[in-house]
C-alpha positions as CSV (number, residue, x, y, z in Angstrom):
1,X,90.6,87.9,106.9
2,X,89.1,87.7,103.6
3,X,91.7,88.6,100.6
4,X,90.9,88.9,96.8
5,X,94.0,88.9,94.0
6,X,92.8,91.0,91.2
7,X,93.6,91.5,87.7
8,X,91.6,94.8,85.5
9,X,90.5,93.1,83.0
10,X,88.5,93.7,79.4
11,X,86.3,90.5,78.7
12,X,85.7,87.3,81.1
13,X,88.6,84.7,81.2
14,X,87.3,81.2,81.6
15,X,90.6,78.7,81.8
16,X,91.6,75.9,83.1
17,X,91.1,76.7,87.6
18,X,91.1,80.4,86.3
19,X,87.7,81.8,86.0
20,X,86.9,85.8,86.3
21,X,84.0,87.2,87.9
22,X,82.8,91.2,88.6
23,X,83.9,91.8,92.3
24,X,81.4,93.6,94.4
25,X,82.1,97.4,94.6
26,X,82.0,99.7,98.0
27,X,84.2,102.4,99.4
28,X,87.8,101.3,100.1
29,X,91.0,103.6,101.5
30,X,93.8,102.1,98.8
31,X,97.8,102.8,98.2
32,X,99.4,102.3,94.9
33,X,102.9,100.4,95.9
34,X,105.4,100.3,93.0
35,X,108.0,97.4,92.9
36,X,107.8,93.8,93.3
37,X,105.5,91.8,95.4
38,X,107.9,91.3,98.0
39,X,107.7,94.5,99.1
40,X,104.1,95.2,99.2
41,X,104.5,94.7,102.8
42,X,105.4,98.6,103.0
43,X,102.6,99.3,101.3
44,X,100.4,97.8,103.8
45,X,102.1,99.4,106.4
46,X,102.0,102.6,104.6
47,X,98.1,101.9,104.4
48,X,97.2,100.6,107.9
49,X,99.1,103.1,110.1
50,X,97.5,106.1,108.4
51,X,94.2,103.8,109.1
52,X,95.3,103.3,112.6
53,X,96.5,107.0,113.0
54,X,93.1,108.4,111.5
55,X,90.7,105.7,114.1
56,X,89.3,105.0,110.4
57,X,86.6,102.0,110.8
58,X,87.6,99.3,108.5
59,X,85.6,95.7,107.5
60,X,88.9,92.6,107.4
61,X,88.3,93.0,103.8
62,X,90.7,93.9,101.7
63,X,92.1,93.5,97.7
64,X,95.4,93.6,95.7
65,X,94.5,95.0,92.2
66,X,97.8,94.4,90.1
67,X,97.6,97.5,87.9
68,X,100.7,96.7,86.1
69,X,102.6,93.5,86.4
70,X,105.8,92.9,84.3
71,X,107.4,89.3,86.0
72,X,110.6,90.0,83.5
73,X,110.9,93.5,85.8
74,X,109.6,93.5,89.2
75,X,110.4,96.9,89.7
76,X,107.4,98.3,86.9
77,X,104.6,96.5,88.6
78,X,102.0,98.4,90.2
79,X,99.7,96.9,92.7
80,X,96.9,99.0,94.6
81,X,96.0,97.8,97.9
82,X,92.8,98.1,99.4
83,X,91.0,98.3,102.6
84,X,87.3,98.2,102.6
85,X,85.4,100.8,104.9
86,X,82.9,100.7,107.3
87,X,78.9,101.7,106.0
């Protein structure tokens, strides 16, 4: 399964191991889970049994955009899951 962490951001960070790149684009199913990351395992579940329930064709592809990540307050962060379709 090939997983990418992602971060929005507004210019390239270049840092230490940390170096940003533009992620290639195509048509995903996502979730929004809101909490901390040790729940985002409801998230996927949320995302892969309506996958499962539709017969929706997916790649092993997926990414975690964190919207909104507060490590002071777990419970603001947003994180959007995605699963990358089939062409």
């Amino acid at each position: 399964m090939d997983t990418e962490a992602c971060f929005p951001v507004t210019r390239a960070v270049e840092m230490d191991e940390i170096k940003s790149r533009a992620l290639k684009g195509g048509e995903v199913l996502a979730v929004l889970h809101h909490g901390p990351h040790e729940t985002l395992k409801e998230g996927y579940r949320r995302l892969f049994g309506y996958i499962r329930e539709h017969g929706i064709p997916t790649t092993d592809k997926q990414r975690e955009v964190y919207l909104k990540y507060d490590p002071d307050n777990s419970e603001e962060n947003v994180t959007e899951i995605q699963v990358f379709l089939h062409d």
